[in-house]
C-alpha positions as CSV (number, residue, x, y, z in Angstrom):
1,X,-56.1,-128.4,46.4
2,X,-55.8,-129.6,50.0
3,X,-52.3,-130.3,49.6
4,X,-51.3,-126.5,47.7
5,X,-52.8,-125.1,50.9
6,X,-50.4,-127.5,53.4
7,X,-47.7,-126.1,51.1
8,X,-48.7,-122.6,51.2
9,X,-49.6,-123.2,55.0
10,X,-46.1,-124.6,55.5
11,X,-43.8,-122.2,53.6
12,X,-45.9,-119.3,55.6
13,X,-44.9,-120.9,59.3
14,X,-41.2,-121.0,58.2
15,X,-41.2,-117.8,56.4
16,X,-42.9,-115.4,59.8
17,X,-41.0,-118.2,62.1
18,X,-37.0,-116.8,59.9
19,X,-38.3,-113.2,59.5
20,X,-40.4,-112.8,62.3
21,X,-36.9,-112.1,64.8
22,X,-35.0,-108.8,64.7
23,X,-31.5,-108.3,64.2
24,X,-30.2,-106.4,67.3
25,X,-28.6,-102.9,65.7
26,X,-25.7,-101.0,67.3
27,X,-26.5,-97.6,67.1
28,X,-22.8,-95.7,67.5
29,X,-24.4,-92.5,68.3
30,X,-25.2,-94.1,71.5
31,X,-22.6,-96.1,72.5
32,X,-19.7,-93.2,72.1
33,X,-16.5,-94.9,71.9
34,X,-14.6,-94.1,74.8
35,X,-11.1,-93.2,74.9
36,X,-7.9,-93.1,77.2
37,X,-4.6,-90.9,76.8
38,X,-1.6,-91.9,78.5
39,X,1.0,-89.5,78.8
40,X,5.1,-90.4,79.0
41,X,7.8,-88.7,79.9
42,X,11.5,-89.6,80.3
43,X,14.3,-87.4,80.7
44,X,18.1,-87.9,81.4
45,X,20.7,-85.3,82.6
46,X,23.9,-85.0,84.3
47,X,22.7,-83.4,87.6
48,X,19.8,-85.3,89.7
49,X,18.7,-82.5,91.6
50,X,16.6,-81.1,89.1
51,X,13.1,-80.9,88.4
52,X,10.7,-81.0,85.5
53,X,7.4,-79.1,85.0
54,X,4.8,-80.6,83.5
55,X,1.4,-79.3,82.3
56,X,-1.2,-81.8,80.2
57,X,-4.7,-81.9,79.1
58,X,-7.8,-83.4,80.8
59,X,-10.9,-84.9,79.8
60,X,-12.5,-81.1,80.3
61,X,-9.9,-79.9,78.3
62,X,-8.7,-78.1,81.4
63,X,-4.7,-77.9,82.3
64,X,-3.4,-79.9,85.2
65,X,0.6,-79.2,86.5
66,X,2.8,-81.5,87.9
67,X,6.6,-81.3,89.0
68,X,8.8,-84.6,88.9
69,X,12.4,-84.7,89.5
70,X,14.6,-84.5,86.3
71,X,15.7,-88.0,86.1
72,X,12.4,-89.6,87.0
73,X,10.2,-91.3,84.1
74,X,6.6,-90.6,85.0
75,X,3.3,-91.6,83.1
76,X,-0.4,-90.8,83.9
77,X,-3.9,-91.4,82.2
78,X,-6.6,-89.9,81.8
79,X,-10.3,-90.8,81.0
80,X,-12.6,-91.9,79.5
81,X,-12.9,-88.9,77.0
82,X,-14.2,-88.3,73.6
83,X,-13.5,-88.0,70.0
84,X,-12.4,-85.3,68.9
85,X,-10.5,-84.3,72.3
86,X,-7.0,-82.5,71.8
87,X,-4.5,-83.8,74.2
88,X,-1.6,-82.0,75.1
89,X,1.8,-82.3,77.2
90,X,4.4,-79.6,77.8
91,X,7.0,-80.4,80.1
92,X,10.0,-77.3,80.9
93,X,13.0,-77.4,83.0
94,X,12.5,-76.9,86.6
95,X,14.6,-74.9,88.7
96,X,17.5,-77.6,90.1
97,X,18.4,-77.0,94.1
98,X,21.9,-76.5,93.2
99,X,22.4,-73.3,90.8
100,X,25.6,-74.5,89.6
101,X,24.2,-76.5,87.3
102,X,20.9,-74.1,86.0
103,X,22.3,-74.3,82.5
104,X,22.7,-78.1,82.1
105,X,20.0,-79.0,79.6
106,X,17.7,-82.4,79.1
107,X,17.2,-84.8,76.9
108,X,13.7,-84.7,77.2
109,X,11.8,-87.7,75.6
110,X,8.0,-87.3,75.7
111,X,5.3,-89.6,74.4
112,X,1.3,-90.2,74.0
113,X,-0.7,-93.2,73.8
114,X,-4.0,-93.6,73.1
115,X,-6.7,-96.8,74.0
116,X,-10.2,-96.6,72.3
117,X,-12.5,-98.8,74.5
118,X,-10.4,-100.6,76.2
119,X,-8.0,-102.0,73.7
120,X,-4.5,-102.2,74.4
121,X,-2.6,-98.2,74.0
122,X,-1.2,-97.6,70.9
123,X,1.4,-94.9,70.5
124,X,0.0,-91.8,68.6
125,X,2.6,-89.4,68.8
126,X,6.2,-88.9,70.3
127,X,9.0,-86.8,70.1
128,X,12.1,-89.0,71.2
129,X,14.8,-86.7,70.4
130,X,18.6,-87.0,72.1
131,X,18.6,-83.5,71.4
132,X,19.8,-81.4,74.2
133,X,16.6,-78.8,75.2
134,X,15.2,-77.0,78.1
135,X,11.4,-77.7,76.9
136,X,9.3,-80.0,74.4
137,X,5.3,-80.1,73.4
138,X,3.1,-82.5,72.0
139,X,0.0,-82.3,70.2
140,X,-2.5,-85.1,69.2
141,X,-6.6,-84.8,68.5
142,X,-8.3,-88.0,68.6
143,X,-9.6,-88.6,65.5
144,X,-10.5,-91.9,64.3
């Protein structure tokens, strides 16, 4: 008898001592994951004087311009934003100094990249054509 109850006494001390801890739980509705576009351009063309427009998406889904010169590869991020946010990057022709050369057009080479808490950027959509063209867009919603 005495020694069923040391038994019973002992597998009750391991047993609240193994389940007596909790598990710490992630809870993803909490910790959003946060994300961070990057946005590429590159363009080439046969006069320098040039200039590109450029007009992206932030994290309010708000536009923000920029003008670079034609031949100048430019990149910017933006962040941290959530899922579900629609980035977007339109870059035209600018108006080059010289007017003699207002009809030469670009190969325009436009990219975006995308890093989900502070991963490395991965490349989510791009539109590398050596098409000749005066404008480009690109589209991409985070969704994963």
């Amino acid at each position: 008898m005495q020694k069923t109850i040391y038994t019973f006494l002992t597998i009750l001390c391991l047993s609240l001592s193994l389940f007596s801890c909790e598990k710490e739980e992630i809870n993803s509705k909490t910790d959003a994951d946060k994300y961070y576009v990057k946005y590429v351009v590159d363009s080439s063309t046969g006069y320098p004087q040039g200039s590109l427009n450029l007009v992206i998406t932030t994290g309010n889904q708000q536009s923000q311009n920029y003008v670079i010169g034609s031949r100048s590869p430019w990149e910017h991020i933006i962040g941290p934003v959530n899922k579900e946010f629609k980035s977007t990057i339109y870059v035209t022709k600018g108006g080059p100094s010289d007017t003699r050369y207002w009809d030469t057009q670009l190969k325009l080479q436009i990219q975006i990249f995308v890093s989900k808490n502070d991963s490395p950027y991965v490349l989510k959509k791009s539109d590398n054509s050596v098409i000749l063209r005066n404008s480009v867009q690109l589209d991409f919603t985070i969704d994963y």
